[in-house]
C-alpha positions in Angstrom: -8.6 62.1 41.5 -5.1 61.5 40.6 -3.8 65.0 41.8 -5.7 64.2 44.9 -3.8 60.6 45.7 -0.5 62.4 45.3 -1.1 64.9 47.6 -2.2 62.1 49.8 0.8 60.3 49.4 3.2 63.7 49.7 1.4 64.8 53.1 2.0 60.5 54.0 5.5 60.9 53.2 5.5 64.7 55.5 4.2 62.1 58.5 5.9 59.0 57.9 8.5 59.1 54.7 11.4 57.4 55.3 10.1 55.3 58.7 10.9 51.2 58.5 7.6 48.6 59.7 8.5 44.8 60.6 5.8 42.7 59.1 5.9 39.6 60.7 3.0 37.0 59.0 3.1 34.1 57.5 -0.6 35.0 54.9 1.0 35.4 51.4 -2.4 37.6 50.6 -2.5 39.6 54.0 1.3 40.2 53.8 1.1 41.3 50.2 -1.9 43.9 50.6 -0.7 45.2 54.2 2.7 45.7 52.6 1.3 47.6 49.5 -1.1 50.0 51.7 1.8 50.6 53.9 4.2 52.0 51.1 1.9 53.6 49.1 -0.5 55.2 51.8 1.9 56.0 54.9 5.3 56.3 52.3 6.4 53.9 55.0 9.8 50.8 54.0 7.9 47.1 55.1 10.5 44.8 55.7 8.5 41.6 55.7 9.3 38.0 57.4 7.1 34.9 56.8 8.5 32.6 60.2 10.4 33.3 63.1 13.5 31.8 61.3 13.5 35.2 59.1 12.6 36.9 62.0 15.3 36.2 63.5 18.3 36.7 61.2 16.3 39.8 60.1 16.4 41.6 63.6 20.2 40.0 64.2 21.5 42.0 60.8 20.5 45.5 62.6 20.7 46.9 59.3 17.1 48.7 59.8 15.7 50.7 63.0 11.9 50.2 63.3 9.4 52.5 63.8 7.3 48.8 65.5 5.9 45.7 64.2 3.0 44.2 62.8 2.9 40.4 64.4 0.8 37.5 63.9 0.8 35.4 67.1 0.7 32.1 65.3 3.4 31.6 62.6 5.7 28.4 61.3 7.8 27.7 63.9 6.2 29.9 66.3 2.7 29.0 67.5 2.2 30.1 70.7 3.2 34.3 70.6 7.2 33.5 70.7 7.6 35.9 67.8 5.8 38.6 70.1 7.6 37.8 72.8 10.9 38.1 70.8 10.2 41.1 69.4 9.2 42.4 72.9 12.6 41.0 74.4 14.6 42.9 71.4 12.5 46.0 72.3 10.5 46.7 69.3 6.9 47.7 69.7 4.4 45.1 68.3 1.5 46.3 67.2 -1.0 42.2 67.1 -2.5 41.1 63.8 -4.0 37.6 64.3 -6.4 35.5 63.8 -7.2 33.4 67.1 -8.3 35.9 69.4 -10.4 35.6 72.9 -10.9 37.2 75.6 -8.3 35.2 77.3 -5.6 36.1 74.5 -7.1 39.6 74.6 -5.8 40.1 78.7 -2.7 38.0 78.0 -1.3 40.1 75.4 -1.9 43.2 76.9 -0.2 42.5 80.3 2.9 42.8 78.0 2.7 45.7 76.8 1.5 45.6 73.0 0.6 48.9 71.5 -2.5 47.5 69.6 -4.0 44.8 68.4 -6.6 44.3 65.1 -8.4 40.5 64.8 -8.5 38.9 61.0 -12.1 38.4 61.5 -13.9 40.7 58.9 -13.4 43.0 55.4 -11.8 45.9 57.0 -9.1 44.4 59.1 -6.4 45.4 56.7 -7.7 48.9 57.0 -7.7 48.6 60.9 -3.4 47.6 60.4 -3.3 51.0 58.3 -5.1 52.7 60.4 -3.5 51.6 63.4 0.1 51.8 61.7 -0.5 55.4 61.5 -1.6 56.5 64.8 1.2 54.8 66.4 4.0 56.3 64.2 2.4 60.1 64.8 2.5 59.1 68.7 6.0 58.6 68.9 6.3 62.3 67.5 3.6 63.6 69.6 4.0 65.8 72.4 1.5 66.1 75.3 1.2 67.7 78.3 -0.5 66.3 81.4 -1.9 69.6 83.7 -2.9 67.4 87.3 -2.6 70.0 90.0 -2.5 67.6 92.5 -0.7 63.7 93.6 -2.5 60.8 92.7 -4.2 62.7 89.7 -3.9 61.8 86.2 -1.2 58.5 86.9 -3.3 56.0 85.0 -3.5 58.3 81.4 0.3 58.9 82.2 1.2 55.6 82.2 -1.1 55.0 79.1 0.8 57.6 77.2 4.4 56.0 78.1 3.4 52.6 76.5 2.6 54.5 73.5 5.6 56.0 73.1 4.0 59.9 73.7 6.7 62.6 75.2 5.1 63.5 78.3 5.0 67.0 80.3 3.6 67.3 83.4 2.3 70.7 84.9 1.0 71.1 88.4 -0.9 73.9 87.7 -2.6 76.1 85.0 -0.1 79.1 85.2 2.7 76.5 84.9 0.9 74.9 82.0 1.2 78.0 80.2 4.4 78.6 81.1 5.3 75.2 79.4 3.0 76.0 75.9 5.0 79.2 75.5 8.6 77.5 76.1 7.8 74.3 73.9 7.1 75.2 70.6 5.7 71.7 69.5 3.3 70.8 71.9 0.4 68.5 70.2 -1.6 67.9 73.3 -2.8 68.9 76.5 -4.8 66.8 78.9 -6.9 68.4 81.6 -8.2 67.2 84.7 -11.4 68.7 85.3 -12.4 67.4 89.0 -9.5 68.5 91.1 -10.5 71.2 93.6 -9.6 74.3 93.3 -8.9 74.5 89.5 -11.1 75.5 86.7 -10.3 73.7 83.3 -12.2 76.0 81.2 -10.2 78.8 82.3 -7.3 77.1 81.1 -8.9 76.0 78.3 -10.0 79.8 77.2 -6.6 81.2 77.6 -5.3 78.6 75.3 -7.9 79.6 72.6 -6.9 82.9 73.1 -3.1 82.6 72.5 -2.8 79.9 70.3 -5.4 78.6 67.0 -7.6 75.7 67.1 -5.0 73.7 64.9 -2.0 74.5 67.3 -2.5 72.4 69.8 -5.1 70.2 71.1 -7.2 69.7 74.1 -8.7 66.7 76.3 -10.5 67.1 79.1 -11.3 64.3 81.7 -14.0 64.1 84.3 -15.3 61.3 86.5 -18.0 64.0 87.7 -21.6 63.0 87.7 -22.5 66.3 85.3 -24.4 65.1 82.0 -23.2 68.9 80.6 -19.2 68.8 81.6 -18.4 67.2 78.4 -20.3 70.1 76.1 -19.9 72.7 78.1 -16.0 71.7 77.7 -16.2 71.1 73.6 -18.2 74.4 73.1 -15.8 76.0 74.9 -13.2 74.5 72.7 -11.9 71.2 73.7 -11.2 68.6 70.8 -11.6 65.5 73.1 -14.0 64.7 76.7 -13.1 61.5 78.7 -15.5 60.3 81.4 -13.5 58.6 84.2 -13.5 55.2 84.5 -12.7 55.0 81.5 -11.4 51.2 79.5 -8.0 51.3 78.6 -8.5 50.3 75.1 -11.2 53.5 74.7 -8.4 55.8 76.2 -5.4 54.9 74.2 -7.6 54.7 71.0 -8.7 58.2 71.3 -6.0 59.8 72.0 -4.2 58.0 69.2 -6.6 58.7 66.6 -6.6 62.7 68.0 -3.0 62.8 67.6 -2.9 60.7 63.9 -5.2 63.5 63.1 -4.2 66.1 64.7 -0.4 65.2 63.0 -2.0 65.1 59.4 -3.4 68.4 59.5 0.2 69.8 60.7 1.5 67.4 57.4 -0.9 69.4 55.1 -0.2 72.9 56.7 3.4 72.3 56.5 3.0 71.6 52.7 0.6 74.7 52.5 3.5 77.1 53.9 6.2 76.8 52.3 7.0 79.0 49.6 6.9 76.7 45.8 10.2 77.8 45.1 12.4 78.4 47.6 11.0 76.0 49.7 11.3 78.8 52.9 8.0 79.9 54.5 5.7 81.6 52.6 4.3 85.5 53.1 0.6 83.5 55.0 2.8 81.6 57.7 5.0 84.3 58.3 1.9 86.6 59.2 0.0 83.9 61.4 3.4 82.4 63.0 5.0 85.7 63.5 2.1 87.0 65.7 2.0 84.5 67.5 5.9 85.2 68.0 5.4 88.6 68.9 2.5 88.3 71.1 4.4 85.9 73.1 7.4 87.9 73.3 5.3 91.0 74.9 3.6 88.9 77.2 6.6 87.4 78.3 8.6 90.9 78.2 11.6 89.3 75.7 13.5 91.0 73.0 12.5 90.8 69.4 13.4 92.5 66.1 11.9 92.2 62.9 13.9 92.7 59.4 12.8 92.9 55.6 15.4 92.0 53.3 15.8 92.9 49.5 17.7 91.7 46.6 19.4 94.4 45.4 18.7 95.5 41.3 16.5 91.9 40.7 14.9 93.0 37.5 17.7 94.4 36.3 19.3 90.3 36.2 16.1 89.0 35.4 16.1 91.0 32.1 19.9 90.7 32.1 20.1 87.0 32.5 16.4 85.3 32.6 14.4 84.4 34.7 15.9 80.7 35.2 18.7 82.7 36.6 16.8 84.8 38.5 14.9 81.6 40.2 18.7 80.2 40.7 19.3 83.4 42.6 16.5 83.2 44.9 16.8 80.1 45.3 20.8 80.4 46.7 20.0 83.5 48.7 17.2 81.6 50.6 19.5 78.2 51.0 22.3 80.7 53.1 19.5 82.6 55.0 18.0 79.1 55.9 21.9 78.0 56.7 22.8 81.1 58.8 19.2 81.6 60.6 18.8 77.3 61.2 15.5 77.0 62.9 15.8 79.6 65.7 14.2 82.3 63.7 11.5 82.7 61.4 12.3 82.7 57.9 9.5 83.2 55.0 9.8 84.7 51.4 7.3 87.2 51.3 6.7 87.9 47.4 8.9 88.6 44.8 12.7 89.3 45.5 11.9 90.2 49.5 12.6 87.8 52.5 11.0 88.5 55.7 12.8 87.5 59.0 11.7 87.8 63.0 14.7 87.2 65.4 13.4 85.8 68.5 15.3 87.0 71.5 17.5 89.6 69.6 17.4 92.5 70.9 17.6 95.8 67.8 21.3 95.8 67.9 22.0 92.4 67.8 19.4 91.8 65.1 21.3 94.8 63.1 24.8 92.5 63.5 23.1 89.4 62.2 21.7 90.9 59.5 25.1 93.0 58.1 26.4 89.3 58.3 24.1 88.3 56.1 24.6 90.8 53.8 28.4 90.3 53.9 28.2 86.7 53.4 25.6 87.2 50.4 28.3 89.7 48.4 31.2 87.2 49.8 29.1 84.4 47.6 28.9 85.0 44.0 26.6 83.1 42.1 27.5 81.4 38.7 25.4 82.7 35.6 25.6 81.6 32.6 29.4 80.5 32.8 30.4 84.4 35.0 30.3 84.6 38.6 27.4 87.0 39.3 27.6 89.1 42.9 24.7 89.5 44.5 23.8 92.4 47.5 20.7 92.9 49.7 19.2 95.6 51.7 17.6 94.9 54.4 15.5 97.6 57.1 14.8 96.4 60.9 12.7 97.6 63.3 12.4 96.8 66.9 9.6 95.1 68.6 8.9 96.8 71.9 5.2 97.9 72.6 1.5 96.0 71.5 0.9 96.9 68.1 -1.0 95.1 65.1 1.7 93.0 63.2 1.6 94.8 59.9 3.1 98.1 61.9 6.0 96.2 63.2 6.5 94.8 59.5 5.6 98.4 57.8 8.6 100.1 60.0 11.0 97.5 58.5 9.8 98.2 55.5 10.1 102.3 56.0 13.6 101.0 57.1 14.2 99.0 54.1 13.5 102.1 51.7 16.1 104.4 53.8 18.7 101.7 53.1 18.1 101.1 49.3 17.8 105.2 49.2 21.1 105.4 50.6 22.9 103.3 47.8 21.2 99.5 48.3 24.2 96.6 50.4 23.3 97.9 53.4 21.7 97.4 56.5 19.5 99.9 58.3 17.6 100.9 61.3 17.0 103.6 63.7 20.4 102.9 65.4 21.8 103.6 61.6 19.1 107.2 61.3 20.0 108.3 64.8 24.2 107.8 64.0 23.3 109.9 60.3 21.2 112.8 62.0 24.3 112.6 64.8 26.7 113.3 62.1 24.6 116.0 60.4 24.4 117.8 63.6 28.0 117.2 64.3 29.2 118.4 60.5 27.0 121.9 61.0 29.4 122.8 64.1 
């Protein structure tokens, strides 16, 4: 149980670490156990003020950016929503916590604009404030793309999104929409319109499944048809989310919140389940899912791609020479400069042992082949301290074009075949075809 609450609280941290929640309320207990959840549930800093005094010199000081606020509408000093209006005049997102609540109150505060709002009126209104806390701190990171293929469609939802602080896309069609999935890497969402003429959805929705895995990206479709089978015909064809239009407001945003608070924690936890322990790089599993992704993408869209496998040159020999604390300390350097020199352009994973595997999107064999050797020149630049001696440390590394359909392992196998030609021919080198055509070249040239 405890193992489980830390990993609860790492994948928290993954989402939220580091973000800063304005607690406005004046309830010593409320304020307390919202504060505590907050921290230790979200990983989230709760700056709390008890009156709109505090409030005020709080927000004045600028010391802290927040993520929004949590805002009782009654408070000493301030009984009739002036904190919420403040806080809407200094721009900072209010989410409502409050005990008077009607229907009246209900309209009034949402004309303005509040991103939620949870009543004090029963057991589980502290876990409505986490709850909500959460979705509206993933929305603000979440992506989504609107596909309405014609004027007038879709407007309402995209004005819903805005409020909540969603990055919005819009497509006009399905070809466009794929377009826009391939080019943006960190789409969360897509919202499709399934009434407009001329436009099938679950086409759209098909070829999305086909490209891209169920956790990837998610998918809402919307209908105002009179069709009691359009919304499972759409989720067993593999939508996440079905809207009937008209549709409440409240129902829409709530959704689509909780889809992307969701939809954000299982990215947290499959962010913590790729990276290597060590190194802290990708591990060997991501770099096989991601990287076919990457490569199917780059043949259906006819760009350049290289793949590379690089070694550490004569690893057991300083493992038994110097440990295996050294050899971690090693493997752990040569991964911080890959990560420095790569940055998040290309993919980057450790695939077992002393070998690194690398795709370069939009490198074409030879300019793959450059980055590589200066990699391997910065790597024997950079010698490594061991044990009080500066230790040099060389790589190999093979690379193979990407250039025709094939299953993923080939195009890593003919690195690999690469990889053995350049520790064959002395190891601190880099080599490819360009390198075996130039050798045979020579050969030919040298029996003349």
């Amino acid at each position: 149980m405890a193992l489980k609450r830390k990993r609860h609280r790492e994948v928290a941290f993954l989402r939220h670490g580091g973000r800063s929640v304005l607690l406005v309320e004046d309830s010593r207990m409320f304020s307390t156990a919202i504060r505590f959840r907050l921290e230790s549930e979200l990983g989230v800093r709760v700056v709390h003020c008890a009156d709109m005094k505090s409030l005020r010199t709080v927000v004045a000081k600028q010391e802290v950016e927040f993520g929004l606020a949590i805002v009782d509408l009654n408070l000493p000093g301030a009984p009739d929503c002036e904190a919420l209006d403040f806080l809407l005049g200094e721009n900072i997102r209010p989410l409502v916590f409050t005990g008077s609540f009607g229907d009246a109150t209900r309209d009034k505060i949402l004309a303005k604009g509040v991103l939620d709002y949870v009543v004090k009126d029963s057991p589980s209104a502290i876990q409505q404030v986490v709850v909500s806390v959460d979705r509206i701190l993933a929305s603000e990171r979440t992506k989504a793309l609107i596909v309405k293929p014609s004027e007038g469609c879709m407007e309402q939802e995209h004005s819903l999104l805005q409020r909540q602080r969603f990055e919005v896309i819009i497509a006009v069609e399905g070809a466009q929409a794929l377009e826009v999935l391939d080019a943006e890497r960190d789409i969360d969402l897509v919202l499709l319109d399934l009434d407009c003429p001329d436009y099938e959805g679950l086409m759209v929705l098909a070829e999305i499944r086909r490209r891209y895995t169920d956790m990837g990206v998610r998918v809402v479709g919307l209908s105002g048809r009179a069709d009691d089978m359009a919304a499972p015909r759409f989720l067993k064809a593999g939508g996440d989310e079905f809207i009937r239009k008209p549709f409440c407001a409240d129902e829409f945003t709530s959704r689509l919140l909780h889809l992307a608070a969701i939809h954000k924690r299982i990215q947290a936890l499959s962010m913590a389940a790729s990276r290597d322990y060590l190194t802290d790089v990708y591990n060997r599993r991501y770099f096989f899912e991601t990287g076919k992704r990457l490569v199917d993408k780059a043949i259906r869209r006819g760009e350049k791609a290289s793949i590379a496998i690089l070694d550490i040159d004569h690893f057991k020999r300083l493992n038994d020479t110097y440990g295996h604390e050294v050899g971690d300390m090693v493997l752990k350097d040569v991964s911080r400069q890959l990560k420095a020199r790569l940055g998040g352009r290309h993919l980057l994973a450790r695939l077992g042992g002393e070998e690194f595997g690398m795709l370069f999107e939009d490198l074409d064999l030879a300019e793959a082949v450059a980055c590589c050797d200066g990699l391997r020149k910065e790597l024997a630049a950079t010698p490594i301290e061991a044990d009080g001696e500066p230790v040099t440390i060389t790589v190999s590394i093979g690379v193979a074009a990407i250039e025709a359909e094939e299953a993923f392992d080939n195009h890593l196998n003919a690195a690999d075949q690469f990889l053995y030609m350049a520790k064959h021919g002395g190891r601190n080198r880099v080599f490819s075809v360009l390198a075996l055509e130039a050798t045979l070249a020579a050969r030919r040239a040298a029996a003349y």
